[in-house]
TIKOL-462843 format. One record per residue (C-alpha): x, y, z; residue number from 0. Coordinates in pm, whole numbers, plus 50000, padded with zeros to 5 digits. Example, Ala and Ser with C-alpha at 12.3 -4.5 7.8 and 13.67 -1.06 7.14 Angstrom:
2
+-------+-------+-------+-----+
!     u !     v !     w !  nr !
+-------+-------+-------+-----+
! 51230 ! 49550 ! 50780 !   0 !
! 51367 ! 49894 ! 50714 !   1 !
+-------+-------+-------+-----+
//
This chain:
333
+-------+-------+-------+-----+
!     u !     v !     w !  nr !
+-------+-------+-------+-----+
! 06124 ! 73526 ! 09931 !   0 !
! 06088 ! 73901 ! 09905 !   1 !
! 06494 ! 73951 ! 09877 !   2 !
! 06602 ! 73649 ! 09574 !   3 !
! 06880 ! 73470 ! 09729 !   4 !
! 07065 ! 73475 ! 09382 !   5 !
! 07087 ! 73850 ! 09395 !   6 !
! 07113 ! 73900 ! 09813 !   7 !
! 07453 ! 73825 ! 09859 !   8 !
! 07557 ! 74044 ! 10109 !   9 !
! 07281 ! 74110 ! 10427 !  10 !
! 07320 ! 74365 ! 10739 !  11 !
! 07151 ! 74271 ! 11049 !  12 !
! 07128 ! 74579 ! 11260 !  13 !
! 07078 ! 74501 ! 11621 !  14 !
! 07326 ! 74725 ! 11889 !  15 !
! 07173 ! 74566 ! 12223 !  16 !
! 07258 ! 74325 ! 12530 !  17 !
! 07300 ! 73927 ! 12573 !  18 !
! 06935 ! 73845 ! 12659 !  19 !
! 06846 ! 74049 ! 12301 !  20 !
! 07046 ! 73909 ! 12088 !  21 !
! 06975 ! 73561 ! 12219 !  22 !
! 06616 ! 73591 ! 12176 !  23 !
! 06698 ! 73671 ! 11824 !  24 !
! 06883 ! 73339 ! 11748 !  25 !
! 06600 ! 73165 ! 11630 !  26 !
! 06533 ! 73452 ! 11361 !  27 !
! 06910 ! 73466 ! 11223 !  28 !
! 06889 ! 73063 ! 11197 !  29 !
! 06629 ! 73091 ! 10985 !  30 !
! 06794 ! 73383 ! 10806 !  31 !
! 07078 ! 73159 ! 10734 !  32 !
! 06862 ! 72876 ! 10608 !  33 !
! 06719 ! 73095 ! 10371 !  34 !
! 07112 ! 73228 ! 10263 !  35 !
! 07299 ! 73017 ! 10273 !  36 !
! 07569 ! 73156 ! 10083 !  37 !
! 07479 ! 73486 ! 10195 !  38 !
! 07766 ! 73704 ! 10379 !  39 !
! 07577 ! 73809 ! 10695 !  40 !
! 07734 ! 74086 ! 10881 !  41 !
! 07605 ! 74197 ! 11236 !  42 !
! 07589 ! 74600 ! 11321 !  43 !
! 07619 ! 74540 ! 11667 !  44 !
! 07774 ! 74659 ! 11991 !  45 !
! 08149 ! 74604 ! 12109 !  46 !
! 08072 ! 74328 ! 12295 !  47 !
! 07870 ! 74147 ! 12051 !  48 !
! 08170 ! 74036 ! 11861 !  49 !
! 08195 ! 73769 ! 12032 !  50 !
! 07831 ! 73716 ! 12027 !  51 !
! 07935 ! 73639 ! 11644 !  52 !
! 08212 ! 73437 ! 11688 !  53 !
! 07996 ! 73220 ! 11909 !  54 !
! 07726 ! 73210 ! 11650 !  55 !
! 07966 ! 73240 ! 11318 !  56 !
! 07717 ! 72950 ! 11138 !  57 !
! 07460 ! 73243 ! 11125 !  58 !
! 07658 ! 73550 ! 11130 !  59 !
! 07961 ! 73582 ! 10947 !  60 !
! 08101 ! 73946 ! 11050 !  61 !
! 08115 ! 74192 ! 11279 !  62 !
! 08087 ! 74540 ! 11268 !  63 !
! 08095 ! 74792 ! 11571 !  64 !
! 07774 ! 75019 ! 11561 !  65 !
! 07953 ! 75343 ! 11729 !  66 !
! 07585 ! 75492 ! 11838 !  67 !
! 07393 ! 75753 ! 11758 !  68 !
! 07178 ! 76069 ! 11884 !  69 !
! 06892 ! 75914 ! 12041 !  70 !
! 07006 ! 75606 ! 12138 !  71 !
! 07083 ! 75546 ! 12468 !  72 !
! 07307 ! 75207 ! 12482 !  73 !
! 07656 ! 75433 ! 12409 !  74 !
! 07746 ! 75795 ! 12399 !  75 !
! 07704 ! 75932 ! 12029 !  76 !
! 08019 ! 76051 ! 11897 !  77 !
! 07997 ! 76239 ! 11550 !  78 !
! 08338 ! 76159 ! 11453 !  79 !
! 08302 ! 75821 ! 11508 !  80 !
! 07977 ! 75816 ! 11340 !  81 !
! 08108 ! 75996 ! 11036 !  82 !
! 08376 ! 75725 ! 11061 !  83 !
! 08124 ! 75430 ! 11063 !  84 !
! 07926 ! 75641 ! 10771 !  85 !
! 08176 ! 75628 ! 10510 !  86 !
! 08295 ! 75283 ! 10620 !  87 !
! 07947 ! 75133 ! 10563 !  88 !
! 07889 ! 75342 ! 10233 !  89 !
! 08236 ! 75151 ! 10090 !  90 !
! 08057 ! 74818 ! 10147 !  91 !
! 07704 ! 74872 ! 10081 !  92 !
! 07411 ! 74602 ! 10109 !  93 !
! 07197 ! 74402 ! 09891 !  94 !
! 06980 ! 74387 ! 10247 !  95 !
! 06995 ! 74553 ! 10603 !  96 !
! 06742 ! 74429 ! 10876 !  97 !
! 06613 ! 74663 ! 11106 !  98 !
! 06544 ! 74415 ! 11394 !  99 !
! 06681 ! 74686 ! 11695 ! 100 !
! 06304 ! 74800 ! 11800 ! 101 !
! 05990 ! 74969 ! 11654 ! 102 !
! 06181 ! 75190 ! 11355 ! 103 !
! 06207 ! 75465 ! 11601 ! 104 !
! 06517 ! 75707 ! 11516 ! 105 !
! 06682 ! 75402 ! 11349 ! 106 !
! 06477 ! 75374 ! 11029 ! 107 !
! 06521 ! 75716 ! 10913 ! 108 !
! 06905 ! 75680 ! 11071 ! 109 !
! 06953 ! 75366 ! 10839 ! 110 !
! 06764 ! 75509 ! 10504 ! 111 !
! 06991 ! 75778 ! 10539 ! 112 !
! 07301 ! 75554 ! 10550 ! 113 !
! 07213 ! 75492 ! 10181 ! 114 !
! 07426 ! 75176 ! 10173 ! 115 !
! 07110 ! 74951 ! 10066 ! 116 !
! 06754 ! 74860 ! 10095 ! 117 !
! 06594 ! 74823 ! 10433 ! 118 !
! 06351 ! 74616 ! 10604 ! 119 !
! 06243 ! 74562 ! 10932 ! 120 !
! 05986 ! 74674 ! 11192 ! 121 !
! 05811 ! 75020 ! 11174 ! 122 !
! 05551 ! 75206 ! 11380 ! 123 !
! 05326 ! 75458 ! 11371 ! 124 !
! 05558 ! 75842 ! 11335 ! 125 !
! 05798 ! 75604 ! 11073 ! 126 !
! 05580 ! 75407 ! 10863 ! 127 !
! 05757 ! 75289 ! 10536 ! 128 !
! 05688 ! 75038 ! 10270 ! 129 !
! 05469 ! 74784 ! 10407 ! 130 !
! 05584 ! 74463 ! 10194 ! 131 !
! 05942 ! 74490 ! 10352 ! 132 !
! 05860 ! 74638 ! 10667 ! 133 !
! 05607 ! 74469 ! 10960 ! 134 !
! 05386 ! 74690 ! 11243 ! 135 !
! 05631 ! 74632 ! 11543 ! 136 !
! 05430 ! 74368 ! 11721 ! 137 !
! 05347 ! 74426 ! 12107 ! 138 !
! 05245 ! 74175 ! 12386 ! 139 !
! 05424 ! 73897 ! 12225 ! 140 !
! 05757 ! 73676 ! 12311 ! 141 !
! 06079 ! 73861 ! 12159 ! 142 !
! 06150 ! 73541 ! 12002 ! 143 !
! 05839 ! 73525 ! 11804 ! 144 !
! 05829 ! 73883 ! 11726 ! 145 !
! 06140 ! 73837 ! 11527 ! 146 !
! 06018 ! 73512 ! 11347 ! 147 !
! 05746 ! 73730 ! 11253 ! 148 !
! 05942 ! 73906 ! 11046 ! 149 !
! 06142 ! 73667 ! 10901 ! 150 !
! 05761 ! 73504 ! 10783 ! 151 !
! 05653 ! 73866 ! 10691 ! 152 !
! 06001 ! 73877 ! 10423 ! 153 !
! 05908 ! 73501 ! 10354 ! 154 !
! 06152 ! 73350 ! 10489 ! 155 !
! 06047 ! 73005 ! 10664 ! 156 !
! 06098 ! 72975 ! 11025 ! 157 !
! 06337 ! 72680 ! 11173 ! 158 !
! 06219 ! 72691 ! 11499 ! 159 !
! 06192 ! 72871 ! 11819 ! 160 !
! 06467 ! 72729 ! 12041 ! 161 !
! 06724 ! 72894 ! 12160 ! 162 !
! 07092 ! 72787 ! 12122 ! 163 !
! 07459 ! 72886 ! 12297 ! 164 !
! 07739 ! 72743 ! 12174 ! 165 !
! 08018 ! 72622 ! 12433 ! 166 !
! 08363 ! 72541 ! 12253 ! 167 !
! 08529 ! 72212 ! 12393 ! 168 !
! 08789 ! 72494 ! 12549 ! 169 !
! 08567 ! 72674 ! 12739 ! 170 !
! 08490 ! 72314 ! 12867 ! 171 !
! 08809 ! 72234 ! 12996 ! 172 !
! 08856 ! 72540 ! 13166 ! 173 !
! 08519 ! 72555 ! 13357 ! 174 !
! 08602 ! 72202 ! 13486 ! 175 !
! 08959 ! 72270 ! 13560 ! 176 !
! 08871 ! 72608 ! 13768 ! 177 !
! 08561 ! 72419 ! 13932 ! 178 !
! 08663 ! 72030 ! 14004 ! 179 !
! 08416 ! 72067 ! 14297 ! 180 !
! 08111 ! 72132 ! 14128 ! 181 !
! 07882 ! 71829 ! 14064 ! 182 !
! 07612 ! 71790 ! 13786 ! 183 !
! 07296 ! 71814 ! 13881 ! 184 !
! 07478 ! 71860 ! 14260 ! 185 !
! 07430 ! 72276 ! 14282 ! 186 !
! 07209 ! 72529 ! 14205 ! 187 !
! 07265 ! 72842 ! 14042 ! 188 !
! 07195 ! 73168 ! 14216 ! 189 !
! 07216 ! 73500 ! 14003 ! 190 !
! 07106 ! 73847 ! 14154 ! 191 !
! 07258 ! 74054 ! 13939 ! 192 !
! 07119 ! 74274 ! 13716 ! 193 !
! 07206 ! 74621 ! 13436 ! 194 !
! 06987 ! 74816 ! 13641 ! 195 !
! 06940 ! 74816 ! 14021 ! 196 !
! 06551 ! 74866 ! 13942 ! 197 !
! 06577 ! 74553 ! 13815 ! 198 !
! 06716 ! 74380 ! 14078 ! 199 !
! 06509 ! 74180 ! 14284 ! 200 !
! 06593 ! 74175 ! 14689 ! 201 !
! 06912 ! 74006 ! 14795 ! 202 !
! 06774 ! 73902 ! 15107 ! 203 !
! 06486 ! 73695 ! 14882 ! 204 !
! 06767 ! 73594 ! 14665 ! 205 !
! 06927 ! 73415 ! 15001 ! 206 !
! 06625 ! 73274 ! 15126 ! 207 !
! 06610 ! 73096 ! 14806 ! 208 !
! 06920 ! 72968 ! 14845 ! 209 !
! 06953 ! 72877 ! 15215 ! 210 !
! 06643 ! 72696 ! 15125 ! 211 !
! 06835 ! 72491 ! 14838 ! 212 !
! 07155 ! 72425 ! 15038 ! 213 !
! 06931 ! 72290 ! 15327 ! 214 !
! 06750 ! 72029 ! 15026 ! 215 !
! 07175 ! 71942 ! 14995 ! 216 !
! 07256 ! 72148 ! 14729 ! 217 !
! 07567 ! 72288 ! 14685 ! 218 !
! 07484 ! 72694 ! 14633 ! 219 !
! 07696 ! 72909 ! 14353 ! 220 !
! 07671 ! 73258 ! 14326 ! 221 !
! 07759 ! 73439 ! 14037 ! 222 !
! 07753 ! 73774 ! 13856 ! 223 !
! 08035 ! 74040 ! 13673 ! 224 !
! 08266 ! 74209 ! 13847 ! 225 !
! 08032 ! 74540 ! 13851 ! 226 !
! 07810 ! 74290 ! 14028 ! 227 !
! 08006 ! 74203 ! 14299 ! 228 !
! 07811 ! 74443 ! 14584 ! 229 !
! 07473 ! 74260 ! 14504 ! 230 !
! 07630 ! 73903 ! 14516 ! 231 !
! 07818 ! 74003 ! 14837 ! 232 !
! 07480 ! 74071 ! 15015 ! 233 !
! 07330 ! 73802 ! 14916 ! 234 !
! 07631 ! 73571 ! 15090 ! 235 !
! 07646 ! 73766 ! 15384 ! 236 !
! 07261 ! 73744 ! 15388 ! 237 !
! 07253 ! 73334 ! 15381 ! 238 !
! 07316 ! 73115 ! 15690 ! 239 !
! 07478 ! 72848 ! 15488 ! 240 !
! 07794 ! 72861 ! 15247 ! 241 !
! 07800 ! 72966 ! 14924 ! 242 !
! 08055 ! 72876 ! 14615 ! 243 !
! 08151 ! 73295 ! 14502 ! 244 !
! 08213 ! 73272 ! 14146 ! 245 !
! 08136 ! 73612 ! 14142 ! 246 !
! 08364 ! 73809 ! 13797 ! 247 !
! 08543 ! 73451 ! 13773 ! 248 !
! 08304 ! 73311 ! 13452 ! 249 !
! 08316 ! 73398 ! 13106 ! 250 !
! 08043 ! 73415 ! 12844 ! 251 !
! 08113 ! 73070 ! 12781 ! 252 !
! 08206 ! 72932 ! 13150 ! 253 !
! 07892 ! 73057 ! 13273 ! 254 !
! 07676 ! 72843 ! 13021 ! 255 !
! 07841 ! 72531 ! 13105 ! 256 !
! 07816 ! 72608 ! 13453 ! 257 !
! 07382 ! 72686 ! 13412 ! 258 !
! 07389 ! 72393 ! 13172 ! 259 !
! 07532 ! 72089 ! 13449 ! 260 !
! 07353 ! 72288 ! 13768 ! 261 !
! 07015 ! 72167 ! 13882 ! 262 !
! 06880 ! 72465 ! 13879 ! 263 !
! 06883 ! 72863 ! 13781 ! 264 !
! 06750 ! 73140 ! 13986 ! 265 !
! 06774 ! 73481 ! 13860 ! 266 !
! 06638 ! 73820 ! 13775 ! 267 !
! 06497 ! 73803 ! 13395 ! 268 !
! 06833 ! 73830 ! 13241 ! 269 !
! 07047 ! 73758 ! 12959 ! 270 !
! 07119 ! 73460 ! 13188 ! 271 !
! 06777 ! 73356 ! 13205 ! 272 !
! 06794 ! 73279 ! 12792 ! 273 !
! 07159 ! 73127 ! 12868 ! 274 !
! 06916 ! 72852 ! 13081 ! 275 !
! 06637 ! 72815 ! 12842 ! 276 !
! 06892 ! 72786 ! 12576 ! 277 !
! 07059 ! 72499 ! 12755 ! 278 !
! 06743 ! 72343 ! 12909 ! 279 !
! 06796 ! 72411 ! 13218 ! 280 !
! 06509 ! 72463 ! 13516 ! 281 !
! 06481 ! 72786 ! 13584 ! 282 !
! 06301 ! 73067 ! 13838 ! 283 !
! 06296 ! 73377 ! 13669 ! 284 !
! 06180 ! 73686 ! 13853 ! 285 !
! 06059 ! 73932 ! 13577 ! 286 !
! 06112 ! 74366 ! 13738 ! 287 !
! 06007 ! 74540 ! 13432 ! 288 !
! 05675 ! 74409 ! 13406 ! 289 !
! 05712 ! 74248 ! 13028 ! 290 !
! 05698 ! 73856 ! 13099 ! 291 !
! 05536 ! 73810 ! 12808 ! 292 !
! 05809 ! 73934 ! 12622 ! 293 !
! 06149 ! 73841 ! 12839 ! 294 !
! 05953 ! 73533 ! 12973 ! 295 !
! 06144 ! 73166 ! 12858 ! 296 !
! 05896 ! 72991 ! 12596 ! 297 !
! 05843 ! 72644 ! 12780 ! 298 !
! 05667 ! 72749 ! 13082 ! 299 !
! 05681 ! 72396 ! 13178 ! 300 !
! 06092 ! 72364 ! 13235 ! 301 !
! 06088 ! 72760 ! 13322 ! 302 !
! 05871 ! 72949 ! 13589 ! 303 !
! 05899 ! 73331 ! 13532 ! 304 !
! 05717 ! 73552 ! 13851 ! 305 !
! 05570 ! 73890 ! 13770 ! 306 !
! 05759 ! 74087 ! 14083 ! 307 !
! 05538 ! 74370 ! 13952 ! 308 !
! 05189 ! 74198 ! 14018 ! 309 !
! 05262 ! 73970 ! 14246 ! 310 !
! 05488 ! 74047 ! 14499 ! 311 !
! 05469 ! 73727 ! 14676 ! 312 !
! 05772 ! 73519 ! 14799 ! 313 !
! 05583 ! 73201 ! 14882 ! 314 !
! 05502 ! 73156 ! 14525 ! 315 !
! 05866 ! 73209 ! 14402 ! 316 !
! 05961 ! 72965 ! 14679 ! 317 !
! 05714 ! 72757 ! 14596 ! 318 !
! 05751 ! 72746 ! 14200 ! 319 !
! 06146 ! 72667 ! 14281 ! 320 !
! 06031 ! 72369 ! 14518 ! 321 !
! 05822 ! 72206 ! 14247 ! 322 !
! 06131 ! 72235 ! 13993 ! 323 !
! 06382 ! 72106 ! 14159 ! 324 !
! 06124 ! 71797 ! 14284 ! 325 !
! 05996 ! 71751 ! 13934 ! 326 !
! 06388 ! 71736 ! 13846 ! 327 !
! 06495 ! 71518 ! 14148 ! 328 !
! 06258 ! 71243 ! 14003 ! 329 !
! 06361 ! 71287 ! 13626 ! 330 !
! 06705 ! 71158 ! 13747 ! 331 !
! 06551 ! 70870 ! 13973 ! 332 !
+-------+-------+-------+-----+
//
């Protein structure tokens, strides 16, 4: 390995994004922690995202808020808070901080400057840097093997591409206690929710999905965040039969057992979408930003994702679902 793990005792993985991007990661910070195992791994992360390492504390071992900075458009930059995180991170310096948040863009140069240890990590051309720790940001390829890509470029053996969620026996216990009614294998999933309305795909298609599974005897549950309860709401007012609203009533870990028991997920190409491929569970993904290849599940078998941006075709969504759910109706025969 490029970084000896007898002197790399203490590694920074800088990644300040959403659910679906730091699950497609997971397979790239397993294989980090294969390779240190006695490492301390920290994540440099958003607010939410520290519970994104408690979840995943066998591969990350700390959190640390990333406060933002100019250029970046996930949080407001704040100098103060910045000069805050600055002197914080320059206390505790590195023996390694990965760059896995994009191309190098802004955050190379913002992370050389942090001088609080060596970097590697993707770069690009405007931010090229030392080519045996850093890797040409790969295009056109799954986010899940663009990541293992680097881990292989810092030679550090890959352990896989699968995605994982943790659900702790509590999180369990409450899902079945709030939802006696729901079946395995009995309802399908329906999420239309989505960061950015652009990205949503119609609510009426989303209910003609479902009406479609309720009338094959499925029992139908809706779900999104709070911020997503307008969508959800159209989509029940929109379908002839019932729906289960479990609209803002799931947390992070609720809402995985609740994809991982149902028959089937339908959604826009979310961070719920890797929640499903993570658990193995079918899946319709609609892709709205026109990078399947990227967002798109791996096993295209278990997972059907529709490119809403070439082919804007609701027989062939309806379709794909109808094959899933048949193919799954005679696994459990």
């Amino acid at each position: 390995m490029k970084f000896s793990p007898d002197t790399t005792r203490r590694i920074a993985v800088f990644r300040a994004l959403q659910l679906g991007d730091m699950l497609c990661t997971v397979p790239a910070l397993r294989a980090l922690r294969n390779a240190y195992p006695e490492a301390e791994i920290t994540l440099l992360g958003l607010p939410w995202a520290r519970s994104f390492q408690q979840r995943f504390s066998g591969y990350i071992d700390n959190f640390t808020h990333f406060p933002g900075y100019e250029g970046l458009p996930e949080q407001p930059f704040d100098p103060g808070k910045w000069q805050q995180f600055e002197r914080t991170m320059q206390e505790n310096p590195f023996d390694l901080i990965l760059q896995m948040q994009g191309n190098g863009h802004i955050v190379n140069e913002m992370l050389d400057n942090l001088l609080i240890g060596p970097v590697a990590g993707f770069h690009s051309e405007g931010n090229h840097r030392d080519t045996s720790r850093f890797l040409e940001y790969p295009t056109g390829i799954s986010e899940i093997e663009r990541h293992l890509r680097l881990m292989t470029h810092l030679d550090i053996p890959a352990a896989g591409t699968e995605l994982e969620y943790p659900v702790t026996d509590e999180e369990v216990r409450q899902f079945y206690t709030k939802n006696p009614m729901l079946k395995k294998q009995h309802y399908v999933c329906v999420h239309p929710g989505s960061r950015g309305t652009w990205r949503q795909w119609p609510p009426s298609h989303f209910a003609c999905l479902a009406d479609h599974c309720a009338g094959m005897g499925y029992h139908v549950v809706i779900t999104g965040t709070t911020d997503e309860a307008p969508v959800t709401r159209q989509v029940i007012e929109a379908m002839d039969y019932p729906a289960i609203d479990l609209t803002g009533q799931t947390g992070l870990g609720e809402i995985a057992q609740l994809i991982r028991e149902s028959a089937l997920l339908v959604s826009n190409c979310t961070g719920v979408s890797h929640i499903a491929s993570a658990t193995a569970t079918p899946s319709i993904v609609i892709s709205m930003d026109g990078e399947p290849e990227r967002w798109a599940p791996l096993n295209k078998v278990l997972h059907k994702t529709i490119d809403w941006t070439t082919c804007q075709d609701f027989d062939v969504v309806q379709d794909s679902m109808i094959l899933l759910l048949e193919e799954q109706y005679k696994s459990l025969s």
